[in-house]
C-alpha positions as YAML, in Angstrom:
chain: A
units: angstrom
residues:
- id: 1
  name: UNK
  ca: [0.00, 0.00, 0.00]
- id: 2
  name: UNK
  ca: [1.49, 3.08, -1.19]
- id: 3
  name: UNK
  ca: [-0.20, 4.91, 2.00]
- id: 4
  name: UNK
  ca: [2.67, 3.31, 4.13]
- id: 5
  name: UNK
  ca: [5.71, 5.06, 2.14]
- id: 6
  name: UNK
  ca: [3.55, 8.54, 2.37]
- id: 7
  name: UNK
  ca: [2.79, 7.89, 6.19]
- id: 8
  name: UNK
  ca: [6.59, 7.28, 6.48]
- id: 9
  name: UNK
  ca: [7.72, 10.46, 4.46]
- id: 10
  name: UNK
  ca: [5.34, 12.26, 7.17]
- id: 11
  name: UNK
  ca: [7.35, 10.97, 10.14]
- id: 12
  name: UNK
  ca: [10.74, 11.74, 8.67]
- id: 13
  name: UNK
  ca: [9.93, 15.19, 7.67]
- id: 14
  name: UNK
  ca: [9.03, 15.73, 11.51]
- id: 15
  name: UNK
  ca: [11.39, 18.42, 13.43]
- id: 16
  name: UNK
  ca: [11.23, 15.92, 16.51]
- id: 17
  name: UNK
  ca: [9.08, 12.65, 18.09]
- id: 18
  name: UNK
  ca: [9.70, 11.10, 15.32]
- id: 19
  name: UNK
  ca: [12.20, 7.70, 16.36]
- id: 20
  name: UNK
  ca: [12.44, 5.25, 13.70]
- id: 21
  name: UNK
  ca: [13.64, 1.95, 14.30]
- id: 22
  name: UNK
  ca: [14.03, -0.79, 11.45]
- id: 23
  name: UNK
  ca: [12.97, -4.35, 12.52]
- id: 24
  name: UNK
  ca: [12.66, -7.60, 11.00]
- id: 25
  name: UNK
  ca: [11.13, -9.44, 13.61]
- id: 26
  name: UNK
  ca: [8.50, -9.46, 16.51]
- id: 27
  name: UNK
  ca: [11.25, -9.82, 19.03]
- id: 28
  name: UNK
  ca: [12.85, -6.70, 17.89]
- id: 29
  name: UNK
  ca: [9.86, -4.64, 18.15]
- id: 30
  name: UNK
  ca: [9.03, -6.04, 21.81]
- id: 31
  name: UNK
  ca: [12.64, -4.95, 22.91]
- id: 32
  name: UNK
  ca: [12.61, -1.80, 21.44]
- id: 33
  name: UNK
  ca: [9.20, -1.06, 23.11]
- id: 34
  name: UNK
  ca: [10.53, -2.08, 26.39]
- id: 35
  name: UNK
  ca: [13.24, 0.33, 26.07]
- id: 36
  name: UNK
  ca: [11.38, 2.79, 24.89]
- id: 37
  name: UNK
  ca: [8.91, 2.58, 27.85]
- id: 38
  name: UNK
  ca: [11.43, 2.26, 30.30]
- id: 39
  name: UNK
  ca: [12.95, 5.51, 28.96]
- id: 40
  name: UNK
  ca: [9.29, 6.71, 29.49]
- id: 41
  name: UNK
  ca: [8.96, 5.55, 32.74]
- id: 42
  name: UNK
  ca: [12.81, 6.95, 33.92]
- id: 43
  name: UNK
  ca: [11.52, 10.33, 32.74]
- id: 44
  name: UNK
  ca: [8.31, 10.40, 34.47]
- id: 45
  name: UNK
  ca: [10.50, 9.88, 37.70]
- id: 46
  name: UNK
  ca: [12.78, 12.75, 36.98]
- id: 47
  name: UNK
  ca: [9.64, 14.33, 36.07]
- id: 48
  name: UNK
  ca: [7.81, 13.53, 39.56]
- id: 49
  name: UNK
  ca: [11.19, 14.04, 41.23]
- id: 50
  name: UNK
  ca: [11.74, 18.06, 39.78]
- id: 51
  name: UNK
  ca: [8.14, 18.67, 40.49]
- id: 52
  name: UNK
  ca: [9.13, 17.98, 44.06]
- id: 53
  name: UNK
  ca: [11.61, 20.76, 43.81]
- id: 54
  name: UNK
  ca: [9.26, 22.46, 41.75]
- id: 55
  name: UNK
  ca: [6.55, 22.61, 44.81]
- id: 56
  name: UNK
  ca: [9.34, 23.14, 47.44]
- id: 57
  name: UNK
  ca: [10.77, 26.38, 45.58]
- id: 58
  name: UNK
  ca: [7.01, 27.91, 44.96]
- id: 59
  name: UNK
  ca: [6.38, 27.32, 48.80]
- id: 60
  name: UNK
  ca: [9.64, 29.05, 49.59]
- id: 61
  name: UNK
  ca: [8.86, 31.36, 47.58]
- id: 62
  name: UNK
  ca: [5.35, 31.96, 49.07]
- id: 63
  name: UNK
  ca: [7.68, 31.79, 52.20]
- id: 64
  name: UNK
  ca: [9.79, 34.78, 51.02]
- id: 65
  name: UNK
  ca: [6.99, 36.60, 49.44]
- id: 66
  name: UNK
  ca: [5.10, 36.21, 53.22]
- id: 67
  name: UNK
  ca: [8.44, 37.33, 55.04]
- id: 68
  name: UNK
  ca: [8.85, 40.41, 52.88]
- id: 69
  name: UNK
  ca: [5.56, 41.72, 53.12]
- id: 70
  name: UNK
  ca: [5.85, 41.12, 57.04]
- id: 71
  name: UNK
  ca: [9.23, 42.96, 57.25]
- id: 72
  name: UNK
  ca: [7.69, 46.17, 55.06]
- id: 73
  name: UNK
  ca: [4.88, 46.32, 57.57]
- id: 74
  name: UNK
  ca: [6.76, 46.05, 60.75]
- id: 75
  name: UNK
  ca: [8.62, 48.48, 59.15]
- id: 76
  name: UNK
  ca: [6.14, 50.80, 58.89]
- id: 77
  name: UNK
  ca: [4.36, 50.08, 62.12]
- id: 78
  name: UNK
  ca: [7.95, 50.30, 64.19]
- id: 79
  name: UNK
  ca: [7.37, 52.81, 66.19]
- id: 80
  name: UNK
  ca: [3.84, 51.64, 67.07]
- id: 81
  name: UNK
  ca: [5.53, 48.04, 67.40]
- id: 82
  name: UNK
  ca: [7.87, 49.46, 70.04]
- id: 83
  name: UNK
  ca: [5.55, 50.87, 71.74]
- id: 84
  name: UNK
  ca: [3.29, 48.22, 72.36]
- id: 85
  name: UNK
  ca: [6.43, 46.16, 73.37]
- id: 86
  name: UNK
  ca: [7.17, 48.84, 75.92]
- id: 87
  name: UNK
  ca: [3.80, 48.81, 77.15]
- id: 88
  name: UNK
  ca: [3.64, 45.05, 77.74]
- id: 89
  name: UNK
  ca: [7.11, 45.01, 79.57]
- id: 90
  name: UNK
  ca: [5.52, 48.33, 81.49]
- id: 91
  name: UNK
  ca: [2.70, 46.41, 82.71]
- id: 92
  name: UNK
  ca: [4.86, 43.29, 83.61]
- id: 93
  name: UNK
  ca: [7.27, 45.64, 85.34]
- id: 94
  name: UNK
  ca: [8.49, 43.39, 88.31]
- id: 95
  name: UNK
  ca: [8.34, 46.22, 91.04]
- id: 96
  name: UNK
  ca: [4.64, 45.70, 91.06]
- id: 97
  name: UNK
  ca: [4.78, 42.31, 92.41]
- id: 98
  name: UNK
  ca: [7.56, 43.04, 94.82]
- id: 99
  name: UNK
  ca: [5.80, 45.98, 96.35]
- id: 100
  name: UNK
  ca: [2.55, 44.31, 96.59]
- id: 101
  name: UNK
  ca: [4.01, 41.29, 98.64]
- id: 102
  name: UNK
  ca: [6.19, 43.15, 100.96]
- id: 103
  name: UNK
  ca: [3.44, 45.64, 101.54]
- id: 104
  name: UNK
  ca: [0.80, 43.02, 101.86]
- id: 105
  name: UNK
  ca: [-1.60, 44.87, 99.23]
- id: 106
  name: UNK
  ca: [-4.58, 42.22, 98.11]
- id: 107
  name: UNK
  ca: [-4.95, 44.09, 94.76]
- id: 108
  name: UNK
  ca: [-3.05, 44.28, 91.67]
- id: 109
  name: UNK
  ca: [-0.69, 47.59, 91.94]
- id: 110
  name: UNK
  ca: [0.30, 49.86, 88.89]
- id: 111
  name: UNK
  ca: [1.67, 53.28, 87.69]
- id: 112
  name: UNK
  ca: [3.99, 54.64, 85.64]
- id: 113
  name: UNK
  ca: [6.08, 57.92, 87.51]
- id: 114
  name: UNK
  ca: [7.05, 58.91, 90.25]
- id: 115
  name: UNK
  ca: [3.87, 60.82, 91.23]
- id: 116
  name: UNK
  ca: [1.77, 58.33, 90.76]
- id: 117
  name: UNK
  ca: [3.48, 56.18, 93.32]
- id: 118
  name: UNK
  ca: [3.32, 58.80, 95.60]
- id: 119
  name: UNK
  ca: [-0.18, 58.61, 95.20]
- id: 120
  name: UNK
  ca: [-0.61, 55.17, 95.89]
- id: 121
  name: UNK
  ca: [1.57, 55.24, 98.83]
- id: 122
  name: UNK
  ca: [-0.18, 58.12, 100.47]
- id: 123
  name: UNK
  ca: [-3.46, 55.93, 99.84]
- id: 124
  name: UNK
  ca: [-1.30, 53.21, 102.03]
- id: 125
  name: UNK
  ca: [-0.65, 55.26, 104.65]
- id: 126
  name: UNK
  ca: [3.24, 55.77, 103.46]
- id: 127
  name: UNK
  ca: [4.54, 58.94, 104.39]
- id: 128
  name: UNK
  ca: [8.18, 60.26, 102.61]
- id: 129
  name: UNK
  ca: [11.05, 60.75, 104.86]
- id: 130
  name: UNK
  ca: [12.62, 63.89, 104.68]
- id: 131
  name: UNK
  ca: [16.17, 63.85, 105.45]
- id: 132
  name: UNK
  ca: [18.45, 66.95, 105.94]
- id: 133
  name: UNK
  ca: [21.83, 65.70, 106.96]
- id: 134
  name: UNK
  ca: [22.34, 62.90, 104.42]
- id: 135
  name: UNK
  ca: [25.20, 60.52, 105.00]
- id: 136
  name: UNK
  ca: [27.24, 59.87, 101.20]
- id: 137
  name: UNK
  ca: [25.56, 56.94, 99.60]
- id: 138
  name: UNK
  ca: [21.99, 57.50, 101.73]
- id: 139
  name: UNK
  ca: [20.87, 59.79, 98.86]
- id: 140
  name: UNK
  ca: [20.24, 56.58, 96.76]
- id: 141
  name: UNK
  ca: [16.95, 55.95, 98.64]
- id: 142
  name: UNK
  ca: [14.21, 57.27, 99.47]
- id: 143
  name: UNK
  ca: [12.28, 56.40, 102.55]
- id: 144
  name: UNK
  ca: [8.96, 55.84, 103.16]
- id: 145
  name: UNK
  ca: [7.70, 54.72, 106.49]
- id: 146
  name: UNK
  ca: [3.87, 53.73, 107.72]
- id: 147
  name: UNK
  ca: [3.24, 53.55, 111.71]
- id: 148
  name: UNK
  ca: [0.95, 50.44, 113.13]
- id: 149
  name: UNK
  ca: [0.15, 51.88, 116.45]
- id: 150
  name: UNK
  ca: [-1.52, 47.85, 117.18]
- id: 151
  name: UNK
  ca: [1.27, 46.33, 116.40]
- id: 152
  name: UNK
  ca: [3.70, 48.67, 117.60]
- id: 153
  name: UNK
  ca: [5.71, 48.10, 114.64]
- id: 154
  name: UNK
  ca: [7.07, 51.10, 111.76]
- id: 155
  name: UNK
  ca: [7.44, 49.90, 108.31]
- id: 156
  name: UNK
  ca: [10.02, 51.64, 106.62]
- id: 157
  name: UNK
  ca: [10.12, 51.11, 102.63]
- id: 158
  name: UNK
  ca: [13.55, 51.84, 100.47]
- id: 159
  name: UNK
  ca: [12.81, 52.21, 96.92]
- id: 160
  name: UNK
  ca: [16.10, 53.28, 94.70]
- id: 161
  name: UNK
  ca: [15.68, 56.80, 93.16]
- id: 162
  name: UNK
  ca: [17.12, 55.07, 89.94]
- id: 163
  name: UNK
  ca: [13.73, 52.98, 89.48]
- id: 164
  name: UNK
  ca: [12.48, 55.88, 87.84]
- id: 165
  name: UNK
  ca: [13.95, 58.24, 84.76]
- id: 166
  name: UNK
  ca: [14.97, 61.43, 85.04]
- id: 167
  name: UNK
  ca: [11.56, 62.20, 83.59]
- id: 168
  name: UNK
  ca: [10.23, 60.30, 87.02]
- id: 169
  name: UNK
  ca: [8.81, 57.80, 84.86]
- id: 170
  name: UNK
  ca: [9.13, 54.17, 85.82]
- id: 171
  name: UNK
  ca: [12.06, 52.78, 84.03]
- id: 172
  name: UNK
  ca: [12.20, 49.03, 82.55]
- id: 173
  name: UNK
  ca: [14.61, 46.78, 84.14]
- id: 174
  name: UNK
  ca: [17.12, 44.85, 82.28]
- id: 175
  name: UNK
  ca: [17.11, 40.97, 82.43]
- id: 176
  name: UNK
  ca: [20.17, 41.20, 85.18]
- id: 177
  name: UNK
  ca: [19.09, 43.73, 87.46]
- id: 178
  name: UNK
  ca: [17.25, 42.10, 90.35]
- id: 179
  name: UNK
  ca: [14.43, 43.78, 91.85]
- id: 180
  name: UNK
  ca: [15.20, 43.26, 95.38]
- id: 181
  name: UNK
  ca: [18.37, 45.77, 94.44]
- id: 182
  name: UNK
  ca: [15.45, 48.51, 94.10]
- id: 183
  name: UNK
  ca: [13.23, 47.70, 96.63]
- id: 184
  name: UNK
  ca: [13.08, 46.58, 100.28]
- id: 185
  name: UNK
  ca: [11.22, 46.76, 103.42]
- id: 186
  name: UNK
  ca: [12.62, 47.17, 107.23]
- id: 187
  name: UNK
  ca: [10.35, 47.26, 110.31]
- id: 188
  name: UNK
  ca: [11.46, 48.76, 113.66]
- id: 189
  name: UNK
  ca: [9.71, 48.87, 116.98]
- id: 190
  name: UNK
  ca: [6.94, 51.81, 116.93]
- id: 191
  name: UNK
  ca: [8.32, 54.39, 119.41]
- id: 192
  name: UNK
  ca: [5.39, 56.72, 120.85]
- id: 193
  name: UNK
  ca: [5.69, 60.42, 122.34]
- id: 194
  name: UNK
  ca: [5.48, 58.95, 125.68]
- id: 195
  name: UNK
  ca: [7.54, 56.44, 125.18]
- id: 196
  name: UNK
  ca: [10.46, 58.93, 124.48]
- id: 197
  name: UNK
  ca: [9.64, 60.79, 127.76]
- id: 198
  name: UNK
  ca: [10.27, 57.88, 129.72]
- id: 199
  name: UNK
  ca: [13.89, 58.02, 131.49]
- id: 200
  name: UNK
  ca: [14.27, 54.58, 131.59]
...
């Protein structure tokens, strides 16, 4: 059938897919399929293989595309970001919890300067000591002492002048400063009026 010779014409004049392989007998044409499908089949795991490298390197870059647009908004929103990060280690500040267990307070304390403390201490009871003659050294305190007339007892509190900036605002500790450095409580036996008029 002349059909044949046209039909091969066709396949040679192909730019490429076009593998011809002379044969005389079945045997040939089996092996040559099986080599032809095991090429197949050796591609389409190189195939499977690159389009696991293919979805790794579109997830990193999803990955990179994410981390950009994160790193142009934090950008953008640093100030407010430092901020909030300043608030959060405000409210955490660990001179709340020390001055609420050696002062035996049952509620949650807070404040942010110097004035505000006052405040709160006043509200306790706390009244400043005012020192004239200052030893060297002393002036890193101040003193603040509550009288229990029942239990005949004076509680003096020491809180460092450094705890606050010198804006008087509470200042945020670093990780190796310990809070007992900055705050402390004494207690001394309550001495009345009469009690100093007594000569013995």
């Amino acid at each position: 059938d002349p059909r044949v010779f046209v039909f091969l014409e066709e396949i040679y004049a192909l730019p490429n897919n076009n593998p011809i392989q002379p044969f005389e007998v079945t045997d040939e044409i089996t092996n040559f399929l099986k080599e032809q499908w095991a090429g197949l089949f050796q591609r389409f795991l190189q195939e499977r293989t690159r389009m696991k490298e293919y979805e790794a390197l579109e997830s990193l870059r999803a990955t990179a595309d994410t981390l950009n647009r994160m790193v142009s908004y934090l950008v953008e929103q640093r100030e407010k970001g430092d901020k909030t990060i300043s608030d959060i280690l405000l409210s955490s500040h660990p001179v709340f919890d020390a001055l609420r267990k050696i002062t035996r307070t049952p509620y949650r304390i807070f404040f942010t300067t110097h004035k505000e403390m006052e405040e709160w201490l006043n509200a306790r009871s706390y009244v400043q000591v005012i020192e004239l003659d200052l030893e060297e050294g002393s002036n890193d305190y101040e003193e603040w002492q509550r009288a229990d007339e029942l239990a005949k007892k004076t509680f003096t509190l020491k809180i460092k002048r450094n705890l606050f900036d010198e804006n008087q605002r509470l200042r945020i500790l670093s990780p190796d400063e310990k809070i007992e450095d900055y705050v402390s409580l004494e207690t001394s036996k309550f001495v009345t009026p009469e009690d100093e008029d007594l000569p013995f």
